[in-house]
C-alpha positions as CSV (number, residue, x, y, z in Angstrom):
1,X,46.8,-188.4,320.1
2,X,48.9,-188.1,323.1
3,X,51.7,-187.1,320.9
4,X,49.4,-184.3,318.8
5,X,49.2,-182.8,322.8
6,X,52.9,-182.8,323.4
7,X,53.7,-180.9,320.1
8,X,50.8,-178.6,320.9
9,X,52.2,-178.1,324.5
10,X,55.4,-177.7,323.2
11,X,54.4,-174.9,320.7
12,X,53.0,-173.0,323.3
13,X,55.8,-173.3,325.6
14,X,57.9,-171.9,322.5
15,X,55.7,-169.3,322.6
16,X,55.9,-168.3,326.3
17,X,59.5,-168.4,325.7
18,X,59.4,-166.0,323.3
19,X,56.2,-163.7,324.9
20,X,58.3,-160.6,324.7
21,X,58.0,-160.5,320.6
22,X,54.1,-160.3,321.8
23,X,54.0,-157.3,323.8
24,X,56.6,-155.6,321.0
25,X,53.8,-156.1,318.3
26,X,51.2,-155.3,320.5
27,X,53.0,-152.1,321.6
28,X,54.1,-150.9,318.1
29,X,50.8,-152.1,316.4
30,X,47.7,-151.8,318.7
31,X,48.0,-147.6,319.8
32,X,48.9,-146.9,316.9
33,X,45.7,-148.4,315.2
34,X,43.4,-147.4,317.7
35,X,44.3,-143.9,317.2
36,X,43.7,-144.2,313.2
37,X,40.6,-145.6,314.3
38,X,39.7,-143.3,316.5
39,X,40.3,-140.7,314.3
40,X,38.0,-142.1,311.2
41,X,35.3,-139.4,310.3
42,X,31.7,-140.6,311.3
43,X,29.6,-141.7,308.5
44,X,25.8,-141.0,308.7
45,X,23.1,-143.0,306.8
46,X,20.5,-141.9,305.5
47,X,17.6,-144.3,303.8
48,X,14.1,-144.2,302.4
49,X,11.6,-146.9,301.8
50,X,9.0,-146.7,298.9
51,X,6.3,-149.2,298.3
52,X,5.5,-149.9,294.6
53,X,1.6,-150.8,293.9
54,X,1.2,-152.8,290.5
55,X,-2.0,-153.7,291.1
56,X,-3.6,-151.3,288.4
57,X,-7.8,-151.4,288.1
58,X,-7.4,-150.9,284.5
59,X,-5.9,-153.9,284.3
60,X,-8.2,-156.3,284.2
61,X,-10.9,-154.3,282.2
62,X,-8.1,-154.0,279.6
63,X,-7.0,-156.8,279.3
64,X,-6.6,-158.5,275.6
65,X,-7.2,-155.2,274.4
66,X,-3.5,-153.9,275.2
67,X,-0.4,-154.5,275.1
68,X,0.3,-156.6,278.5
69,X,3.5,-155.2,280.3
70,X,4.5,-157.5,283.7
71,X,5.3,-154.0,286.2
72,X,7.2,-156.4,288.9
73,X,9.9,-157.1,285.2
74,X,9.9,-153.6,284.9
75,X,10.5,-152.7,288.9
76,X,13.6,-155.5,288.6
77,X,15.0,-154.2,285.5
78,X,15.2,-150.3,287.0
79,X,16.6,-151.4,290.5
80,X,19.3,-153.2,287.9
81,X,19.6,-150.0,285.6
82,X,19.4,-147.3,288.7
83,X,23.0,-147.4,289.1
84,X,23.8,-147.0,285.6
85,X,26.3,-144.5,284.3
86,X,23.7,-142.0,283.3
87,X,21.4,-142.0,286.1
88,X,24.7,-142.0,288.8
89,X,25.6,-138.7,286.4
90,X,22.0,-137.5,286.5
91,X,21.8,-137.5,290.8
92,X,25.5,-135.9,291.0
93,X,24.1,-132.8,288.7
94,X,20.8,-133.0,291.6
95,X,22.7,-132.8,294.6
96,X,25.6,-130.7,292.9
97,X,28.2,-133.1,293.7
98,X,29.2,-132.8,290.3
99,X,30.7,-129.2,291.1
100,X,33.2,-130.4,294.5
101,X,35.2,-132.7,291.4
102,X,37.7,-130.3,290.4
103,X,39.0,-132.7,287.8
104,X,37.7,-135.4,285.7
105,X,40.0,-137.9,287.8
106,X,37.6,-136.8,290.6
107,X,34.6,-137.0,288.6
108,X,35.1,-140.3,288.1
109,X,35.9,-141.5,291.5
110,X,33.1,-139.4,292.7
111,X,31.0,-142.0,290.0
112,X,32.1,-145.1,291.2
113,X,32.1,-144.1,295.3
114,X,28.0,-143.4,294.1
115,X,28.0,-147.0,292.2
116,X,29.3,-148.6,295.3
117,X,27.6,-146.9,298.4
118,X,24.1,-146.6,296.8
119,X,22.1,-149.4,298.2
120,X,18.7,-150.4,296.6
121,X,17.1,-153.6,298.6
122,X,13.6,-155.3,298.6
123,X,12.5,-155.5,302.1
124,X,9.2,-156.3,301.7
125,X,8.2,-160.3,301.1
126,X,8.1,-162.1,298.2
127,X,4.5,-160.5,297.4
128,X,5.2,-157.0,298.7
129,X,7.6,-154.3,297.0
130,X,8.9,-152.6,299.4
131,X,12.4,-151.5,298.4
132,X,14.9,-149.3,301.1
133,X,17.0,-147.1,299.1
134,X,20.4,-146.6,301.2
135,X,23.4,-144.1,301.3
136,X,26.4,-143.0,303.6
137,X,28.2,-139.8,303.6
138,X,30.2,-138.4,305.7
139,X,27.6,-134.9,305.5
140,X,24.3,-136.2,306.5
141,X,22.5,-133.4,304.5
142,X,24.5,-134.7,301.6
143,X,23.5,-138.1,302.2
144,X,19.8,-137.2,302.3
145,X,19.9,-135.6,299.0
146,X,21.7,-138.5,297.2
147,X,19.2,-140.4,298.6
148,X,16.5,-138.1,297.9
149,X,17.7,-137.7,294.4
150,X,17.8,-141.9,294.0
151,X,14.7,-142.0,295.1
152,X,13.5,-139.6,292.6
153,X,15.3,-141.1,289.6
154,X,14.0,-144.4,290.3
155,X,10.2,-143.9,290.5
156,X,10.3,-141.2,287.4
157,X,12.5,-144.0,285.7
158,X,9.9,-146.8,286.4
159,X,7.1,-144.3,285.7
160,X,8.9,-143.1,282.4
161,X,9.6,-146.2,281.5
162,X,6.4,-147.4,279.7
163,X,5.7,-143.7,277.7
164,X,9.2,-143.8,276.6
165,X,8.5,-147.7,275.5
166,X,5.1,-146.8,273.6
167,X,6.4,-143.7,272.1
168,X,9.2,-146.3,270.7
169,X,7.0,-148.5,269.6
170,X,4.5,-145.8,267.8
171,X,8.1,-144.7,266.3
172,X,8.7,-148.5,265.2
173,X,5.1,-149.1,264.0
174,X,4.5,-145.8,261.9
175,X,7.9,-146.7,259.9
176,X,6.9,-150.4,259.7
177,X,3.7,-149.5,258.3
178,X,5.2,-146.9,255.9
179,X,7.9,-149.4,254.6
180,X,5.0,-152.1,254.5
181,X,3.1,-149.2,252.7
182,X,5.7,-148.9,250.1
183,X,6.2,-152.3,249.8
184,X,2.6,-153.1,248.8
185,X,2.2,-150.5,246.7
186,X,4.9,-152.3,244.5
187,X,3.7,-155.3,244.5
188,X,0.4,-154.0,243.8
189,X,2.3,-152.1,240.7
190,X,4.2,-154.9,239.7
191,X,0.8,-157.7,239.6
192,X,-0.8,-155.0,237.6
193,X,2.2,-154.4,235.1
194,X,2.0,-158.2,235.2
195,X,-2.1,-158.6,234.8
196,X,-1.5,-155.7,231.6
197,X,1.5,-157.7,230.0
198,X,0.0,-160.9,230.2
199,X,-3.6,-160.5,230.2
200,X,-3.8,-162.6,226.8
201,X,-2.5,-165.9,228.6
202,X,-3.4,-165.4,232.5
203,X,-5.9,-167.8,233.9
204,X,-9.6,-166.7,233.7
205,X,-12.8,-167.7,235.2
206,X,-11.9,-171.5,234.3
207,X,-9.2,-171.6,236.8
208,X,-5.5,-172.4,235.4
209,X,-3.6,-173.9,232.4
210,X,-4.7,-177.2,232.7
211,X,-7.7,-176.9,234.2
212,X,-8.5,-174.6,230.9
213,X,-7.4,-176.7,228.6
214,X,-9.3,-179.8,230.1
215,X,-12.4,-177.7,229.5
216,X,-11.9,-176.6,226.6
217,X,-11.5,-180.1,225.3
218,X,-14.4,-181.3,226.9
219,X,-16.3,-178.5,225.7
220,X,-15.1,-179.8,222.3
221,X,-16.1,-183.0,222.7
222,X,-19.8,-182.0,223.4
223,X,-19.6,-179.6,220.5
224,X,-18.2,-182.7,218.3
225,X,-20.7,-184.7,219.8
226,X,-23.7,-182.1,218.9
227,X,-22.1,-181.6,215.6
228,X,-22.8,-185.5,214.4
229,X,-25.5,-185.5,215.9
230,X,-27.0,-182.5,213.8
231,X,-25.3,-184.0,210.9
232,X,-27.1,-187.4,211.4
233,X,-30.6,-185.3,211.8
234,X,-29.8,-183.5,208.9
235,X,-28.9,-187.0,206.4
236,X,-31.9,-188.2,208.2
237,X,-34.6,-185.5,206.9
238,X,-32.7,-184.9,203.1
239,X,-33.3,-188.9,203.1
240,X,-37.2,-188.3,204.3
241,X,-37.3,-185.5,201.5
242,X,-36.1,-187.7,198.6
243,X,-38.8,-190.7,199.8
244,X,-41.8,-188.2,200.2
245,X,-44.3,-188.7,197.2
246,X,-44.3,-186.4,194.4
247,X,-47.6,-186.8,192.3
248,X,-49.6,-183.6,192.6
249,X,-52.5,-185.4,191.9
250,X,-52.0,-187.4,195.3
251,X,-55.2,-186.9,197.3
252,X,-53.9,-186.2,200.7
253,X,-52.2,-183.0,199.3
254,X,-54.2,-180.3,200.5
255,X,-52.2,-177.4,198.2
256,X,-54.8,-176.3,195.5
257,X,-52.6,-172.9,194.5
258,X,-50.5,-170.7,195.3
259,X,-52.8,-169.3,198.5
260,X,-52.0,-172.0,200.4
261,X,-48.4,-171.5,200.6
262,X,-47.2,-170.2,204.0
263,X,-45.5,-166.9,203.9
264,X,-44.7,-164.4,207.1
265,X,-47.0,-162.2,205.9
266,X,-50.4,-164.9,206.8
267,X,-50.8,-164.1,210.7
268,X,-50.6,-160.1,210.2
269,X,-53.0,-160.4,207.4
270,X,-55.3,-162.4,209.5
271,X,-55.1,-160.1,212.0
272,X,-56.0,-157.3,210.1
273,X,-58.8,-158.9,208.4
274,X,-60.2,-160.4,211.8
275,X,-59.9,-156.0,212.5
276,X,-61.5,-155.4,209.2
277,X,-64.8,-157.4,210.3
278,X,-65.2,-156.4,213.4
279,X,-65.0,-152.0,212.2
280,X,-67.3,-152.9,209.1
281,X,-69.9,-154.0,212.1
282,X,-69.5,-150.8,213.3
283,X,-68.3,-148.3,210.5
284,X,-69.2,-147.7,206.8
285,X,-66.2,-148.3,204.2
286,X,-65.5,-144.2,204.1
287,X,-64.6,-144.6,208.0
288,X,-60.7,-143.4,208.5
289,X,-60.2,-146.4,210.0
290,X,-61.5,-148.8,207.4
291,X,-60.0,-146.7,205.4
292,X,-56.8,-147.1,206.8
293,X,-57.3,-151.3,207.8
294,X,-58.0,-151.9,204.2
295,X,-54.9,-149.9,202.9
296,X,-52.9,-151.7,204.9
297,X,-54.3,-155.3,204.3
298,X,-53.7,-154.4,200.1
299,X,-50.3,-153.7,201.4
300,X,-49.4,-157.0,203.2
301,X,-51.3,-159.1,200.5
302,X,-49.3,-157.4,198.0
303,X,-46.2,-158.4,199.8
304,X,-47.0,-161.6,200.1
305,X,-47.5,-162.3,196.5
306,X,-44.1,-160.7,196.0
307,X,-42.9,-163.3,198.4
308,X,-44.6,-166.4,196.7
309,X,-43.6,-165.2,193.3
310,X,-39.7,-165.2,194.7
311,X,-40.0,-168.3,195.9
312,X,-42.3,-169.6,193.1
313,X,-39.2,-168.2,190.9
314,X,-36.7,-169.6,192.6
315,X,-38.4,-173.6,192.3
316,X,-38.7,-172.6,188.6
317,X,-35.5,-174.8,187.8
318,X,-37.0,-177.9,188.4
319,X,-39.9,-179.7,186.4
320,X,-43.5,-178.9,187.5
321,X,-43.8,-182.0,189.4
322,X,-40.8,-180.6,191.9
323,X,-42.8,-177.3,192.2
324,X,-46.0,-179.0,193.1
325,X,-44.1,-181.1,195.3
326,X,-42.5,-177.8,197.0
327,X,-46.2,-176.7,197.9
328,X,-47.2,-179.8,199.7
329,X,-47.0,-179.3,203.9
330,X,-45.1,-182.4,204.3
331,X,-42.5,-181.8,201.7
332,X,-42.3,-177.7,202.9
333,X,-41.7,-178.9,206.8
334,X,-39.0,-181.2,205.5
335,X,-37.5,-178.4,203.6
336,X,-38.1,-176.0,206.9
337,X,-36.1,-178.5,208.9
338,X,-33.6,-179.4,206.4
339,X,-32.9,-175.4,206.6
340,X,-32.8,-175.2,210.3
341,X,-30.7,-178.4,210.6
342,X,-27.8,-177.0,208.0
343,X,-28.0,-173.2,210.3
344,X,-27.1,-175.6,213.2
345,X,-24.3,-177.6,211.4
346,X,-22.8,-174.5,210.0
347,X,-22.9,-172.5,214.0
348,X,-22.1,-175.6,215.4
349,X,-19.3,-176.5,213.2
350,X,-17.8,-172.3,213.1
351,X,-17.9,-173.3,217.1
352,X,-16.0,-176.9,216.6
353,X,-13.4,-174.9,215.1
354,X,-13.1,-171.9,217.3
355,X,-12.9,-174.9,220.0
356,X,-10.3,-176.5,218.2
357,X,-8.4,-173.5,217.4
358,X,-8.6,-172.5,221.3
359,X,-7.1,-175.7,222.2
360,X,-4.6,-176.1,219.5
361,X,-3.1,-172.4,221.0
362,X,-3.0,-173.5,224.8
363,X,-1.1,-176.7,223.6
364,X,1.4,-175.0,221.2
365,X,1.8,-172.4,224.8
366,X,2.0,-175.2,227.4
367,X,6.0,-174.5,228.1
368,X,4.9,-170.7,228.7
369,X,2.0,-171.0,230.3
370,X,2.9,-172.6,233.5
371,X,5.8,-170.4,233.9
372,X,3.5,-167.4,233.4
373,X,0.9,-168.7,236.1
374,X,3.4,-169.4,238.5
375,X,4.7,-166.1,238.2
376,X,1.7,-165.1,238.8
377,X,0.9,-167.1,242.2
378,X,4.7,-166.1,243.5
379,X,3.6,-162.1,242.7
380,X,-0.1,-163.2,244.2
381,X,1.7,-164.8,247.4
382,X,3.9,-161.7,247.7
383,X,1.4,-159.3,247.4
384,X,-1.1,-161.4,250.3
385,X,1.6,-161.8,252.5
386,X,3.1,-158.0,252.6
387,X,-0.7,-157.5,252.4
388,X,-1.3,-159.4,255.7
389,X,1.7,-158.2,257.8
390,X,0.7,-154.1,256.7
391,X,-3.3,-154.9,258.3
392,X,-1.5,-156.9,260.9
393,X,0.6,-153.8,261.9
394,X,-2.1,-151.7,261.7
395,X,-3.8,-153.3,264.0
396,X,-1.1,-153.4,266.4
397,X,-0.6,-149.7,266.1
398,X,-4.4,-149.6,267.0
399,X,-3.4,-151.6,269.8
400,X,-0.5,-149.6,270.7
401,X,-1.9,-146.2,271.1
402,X,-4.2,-147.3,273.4
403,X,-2.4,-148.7,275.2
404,X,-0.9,-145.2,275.4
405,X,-3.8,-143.6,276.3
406,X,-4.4,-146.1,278.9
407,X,-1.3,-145.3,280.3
408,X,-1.3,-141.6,279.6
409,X,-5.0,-141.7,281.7
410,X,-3.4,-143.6,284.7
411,X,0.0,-145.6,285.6
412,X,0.1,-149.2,285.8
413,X,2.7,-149.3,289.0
414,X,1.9,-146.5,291.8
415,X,4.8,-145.2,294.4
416,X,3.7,-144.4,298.1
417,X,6.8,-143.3,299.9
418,X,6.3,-144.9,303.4
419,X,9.8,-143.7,305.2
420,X,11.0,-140.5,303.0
421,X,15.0,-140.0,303.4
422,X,15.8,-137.5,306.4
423,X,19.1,-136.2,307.2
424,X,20.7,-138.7,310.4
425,X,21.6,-137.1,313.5
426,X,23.3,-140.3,314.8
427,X,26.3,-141.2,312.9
428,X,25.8,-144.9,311.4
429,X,29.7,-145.8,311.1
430,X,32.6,-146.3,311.8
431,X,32.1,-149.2,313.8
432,X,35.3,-148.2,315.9
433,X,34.5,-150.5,319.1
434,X,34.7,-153.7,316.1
435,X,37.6,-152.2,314.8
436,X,39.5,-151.9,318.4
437,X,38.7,-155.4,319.2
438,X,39.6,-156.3,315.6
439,X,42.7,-154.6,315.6
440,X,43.4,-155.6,319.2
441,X,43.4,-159.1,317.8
442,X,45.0,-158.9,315.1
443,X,48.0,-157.3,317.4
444,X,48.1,-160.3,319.6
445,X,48.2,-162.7,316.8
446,X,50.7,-161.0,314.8
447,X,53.0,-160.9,318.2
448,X,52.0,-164.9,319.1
449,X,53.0,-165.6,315.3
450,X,56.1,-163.8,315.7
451,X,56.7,-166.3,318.7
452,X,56.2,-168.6,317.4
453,X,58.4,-168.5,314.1
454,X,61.6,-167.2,316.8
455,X,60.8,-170.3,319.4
456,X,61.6,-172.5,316.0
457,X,64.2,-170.4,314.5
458,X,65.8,-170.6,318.1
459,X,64.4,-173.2,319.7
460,X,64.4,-173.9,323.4
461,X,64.2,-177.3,325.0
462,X,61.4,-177.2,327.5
463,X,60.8,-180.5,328.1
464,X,62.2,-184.1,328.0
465,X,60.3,-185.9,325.6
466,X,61.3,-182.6,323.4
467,X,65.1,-183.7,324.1
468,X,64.3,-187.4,323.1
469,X,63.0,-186.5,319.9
470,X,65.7,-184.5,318.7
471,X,68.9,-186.6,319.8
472,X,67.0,-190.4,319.6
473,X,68.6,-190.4,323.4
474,X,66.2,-191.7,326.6
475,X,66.1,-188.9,328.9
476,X,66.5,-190.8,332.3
477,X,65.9,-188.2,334.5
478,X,66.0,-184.1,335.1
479,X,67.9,-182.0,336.9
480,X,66.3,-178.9,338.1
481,X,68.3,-175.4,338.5
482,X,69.3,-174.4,341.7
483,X,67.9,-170.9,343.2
484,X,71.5,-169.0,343.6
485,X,71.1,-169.2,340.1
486,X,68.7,-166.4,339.8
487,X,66.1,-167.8,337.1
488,X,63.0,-168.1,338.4
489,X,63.1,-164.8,339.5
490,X,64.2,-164.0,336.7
491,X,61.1,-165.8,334.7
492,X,58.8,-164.7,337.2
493,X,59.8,-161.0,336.5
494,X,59.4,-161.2,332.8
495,X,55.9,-162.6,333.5
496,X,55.0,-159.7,335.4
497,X,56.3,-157.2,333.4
498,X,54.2,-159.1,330.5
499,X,51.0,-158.9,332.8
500,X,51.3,-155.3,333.3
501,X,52.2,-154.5,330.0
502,X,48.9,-156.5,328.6
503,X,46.6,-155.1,331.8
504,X,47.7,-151.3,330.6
505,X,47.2,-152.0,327.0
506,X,44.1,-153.1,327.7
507,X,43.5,-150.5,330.0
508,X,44.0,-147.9,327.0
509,X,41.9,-150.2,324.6
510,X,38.7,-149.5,327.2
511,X,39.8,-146.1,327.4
512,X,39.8,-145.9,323.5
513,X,36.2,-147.9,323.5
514,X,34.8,-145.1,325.9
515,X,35.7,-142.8,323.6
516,X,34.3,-144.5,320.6
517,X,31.2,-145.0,322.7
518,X,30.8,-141.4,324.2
519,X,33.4,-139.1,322.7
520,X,32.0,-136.4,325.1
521,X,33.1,-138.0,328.5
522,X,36.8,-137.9,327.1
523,X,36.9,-134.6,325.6
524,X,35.6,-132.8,328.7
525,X,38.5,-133.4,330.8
526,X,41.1,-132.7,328.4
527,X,38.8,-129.1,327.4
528,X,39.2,-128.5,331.0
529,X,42.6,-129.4,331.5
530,X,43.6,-127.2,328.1
């Protein structure tokens, strides 16, 4: 540590040495600065702070029913966008800046001096936006209207912002729903060209290929199964028929002639006979209507003779045992049923075929089927889903719009200007009295380094531990120089001369921060000298 402090000490004894290269930087560098600085053109500020109110009434009374924007997003993303290109080109053209650039070169410096002195800040707190739009010029009027002109751009901007958005998204929607239009309308086309070509083979109310064909084999099965049943009814009753007794002199058999053979003609005659009686009560035999009853019950009896001679007739080809048999009840309600039963094998047997003809085509189409159907769901599926998205747009373009008119009837974020920009009276910059001391330092370091580097370029022994060092030889003493030599007055001269010269440069630095502080009390005397 000790050592550290020697070297240190030794340094600044270097320096001393070599003071003079100080007051030669000071001299050449420190006037010469302060006279730039005081010469720098004053730069006025000029600022305005707006507070941004995103707490909109409609908003909760809307809400769910529009589209839900987040108005601090949008603030952040126009403070971010206010210094863009065509905004910074939009203020030039409102504060006519744009005319002073002669040339394009200008132009563009005049862009970026606007991208780098226009301030936008948030000074409010974390719940409060409050932003401070800042701008320096070296005209205050012209820094008022940049500012001004910000200002303006920013809130019309932010109040722009969500019209421009839901005009956009009207744009986007109408030719979403248009393409969507077009796109269901083919797919509507193309099921239908389908459902026309293949309308033969599609699935029906029995559901799909398989599912058809299961039924219609089970449906086969029961009409199989009815079918031996009827057939078994039907061997049953021809077997009754051939057992039932065939002696017409058998006293249970109630036939005694042709009469009492059933025909369809017996209940309308009965009728009209029961009619007959009761008008013969009432009427003589020339009444109209006995008249009529009894022309009409010669009529029907006459047709039903024709009916039992037919059938009389048609039992002729057996012996006369079969045709009494064929008038006994019995034997006749076998017959009857023996009828019906062979109707129902024959409709039930046409059916068993049409059954088995229906599943002998859906087997011989089973490999084209199932292509077919599935088609048919991929065309299905298609259709639903373009289907689906076209209501789903539409409902968002419901959405949209009013969400336009919401926004159309009042603005989700509300500007209050609370400081409005005004054109400074009181320059805001230079800071000059910074810059003098700044400079001022800079001067003295600059002169102490230069002192430095000389004291080791030329060094100077100025003590004895210095001499040890160097040579590795013990210093055993020192001999101090004797006064007829002249060099302390020597030294002590220089160090005056360097106090003066410092005390007068500093002497002009507070004369230079006077005038940086009041220009007036400095420009009077010289006025009145002049």
């Amino acid at each position: 540590m000790q050592e550290i402090i020697e070297d240190i000490l030794d340094y600044l004894k270097g320096i001393w040495l070599k003071r003079r290269f100080i007051m030669v930087s000071t001299w050449l560098i420190c006037p010469l600065a302060w006279v730039f600085v005081s010469q720098l053109d004053n730069v006025y500020e000029s600022e305005a702070r707006v507070y941004a109110d995103t707490q909109s009434i409609l908003g909760p009374l809307l809400k769910g029913l529009t589209v839900e924007t987040n108005p601090e997003v949008q603030i952040r993303l126009m403070i971010k966008t206010l210094l863009s290109r065509p905004n910074l080109e939009r203020i030039t053209r409102m504060t006519d800046l744009d005319v002073q650039a002669a040339t394009p070169e200008a132009y563009e410096e005049l862009i970026e001096d606007l991208r780098t002195d226009i301030i936008i800040r948030k000074t409010g707190g974390r719940k409060e936006n409050i932003f401070t739009i800042t701008y320096r010029n070296k005209d205050p009027e012209t820094a008022k209207n940049v500012v001004n002109s910000a200002l303006t751009v920013f809130i019309e901007n932010t109040l722009g912002e969500n019209r421009s958005d839901s005009d956009s998204a009207q744009k986007f929607l109408d030719t979403q729903i248009k393409d969507y239009e077009n796109r269901l309308l083919a797919a509507e086309s193309r099921l239908t060209d389908f459902k026309q070509k293949y309308s033969d083979v599609l699935p029906d109310q029995y559901g799909g290929y398989y599912q058809k064909l299961n039924v219609v084999k089970e449906q086969l099965k029961i009409v199989d199964l009815s079918l031996r049943e009827q057939e078994t009814q039907l061997a049953s009753a021809k077997t009754q028929l051939d057992a039932a007794p065939s002696n017409i002199s058998n006293p249970q058999n109630k036939i005694k002639n042709s009469n009492s053979i059933q025909t369809t003609y017996d209940e309308r005659i009965s009728e009209l006979e029961a009619t007959l009686d009761s008008l013969q009560l009432r009427y003589t035999e020339k009444h109209p209507d006995v008249k009529e009853v009894n022309r009409r019950l010669t009529h029907l009896n006459e047709q039903r003779a024709k009916e039992i001679d037919e059938y009389l007739h048609s039992a002729k080809g057996g012996d006369s045992s079969n045709l009494a048999t064929s008038q006994n009840p019995v034997i006749q309600q076998l017959q009857i049923q023996i009828n019906q039963l062979e109707n129902q094998v024959a409709s039930t047997t046409v059916r068993a075929e049409d059954y088995r003809g229906q599943v002998k085509e859906l087997e011989s189409k089973i490999h084209i089927l199932p292509e077919i159907e599935a088609e048919l769901t991929s065309l299905n599926r298609g259709y639903e889903i373009t289907k689906d998205k076209y209501e789903e747009l539409l409902n968002r373009k419901e959405t949209a719009q009013l969400a336009q008119q919401a926004d159309e009837s009042t603005n989700p974020i509300q500007f209050r200007v609370i400081d409005p920009p005004r054109a400074p009276t009181e320059p805001a910059g230079p800071k000059r009295i910074l810059f003098l001391f700044a400079v001022t330092v800079v001067g003295f370091g600059v002169g102490i380094g230069l002192s430095l580097l000389f004291s080791q370029i030329n060094p100077v022994v100025t003590s004895s531990s210095q001499v040890s060092k160097s040579t590795g030889i013990p210093v055993f003493g020192i001999v101090s120089a004797s006064e007829n030599l002249g060099l302390q007055q020597w030294h002590k001269r220089k160090t005056l001369i360097f106090i003066a010269s410092n005390i007068f440069l500093l002497m002009l630095l507070a004369l230079f921060v006077v005038y940086a502080v009041a220009p007036e009390l400095i420009k009077a005397p010289i006025r009145g000298v002049l």
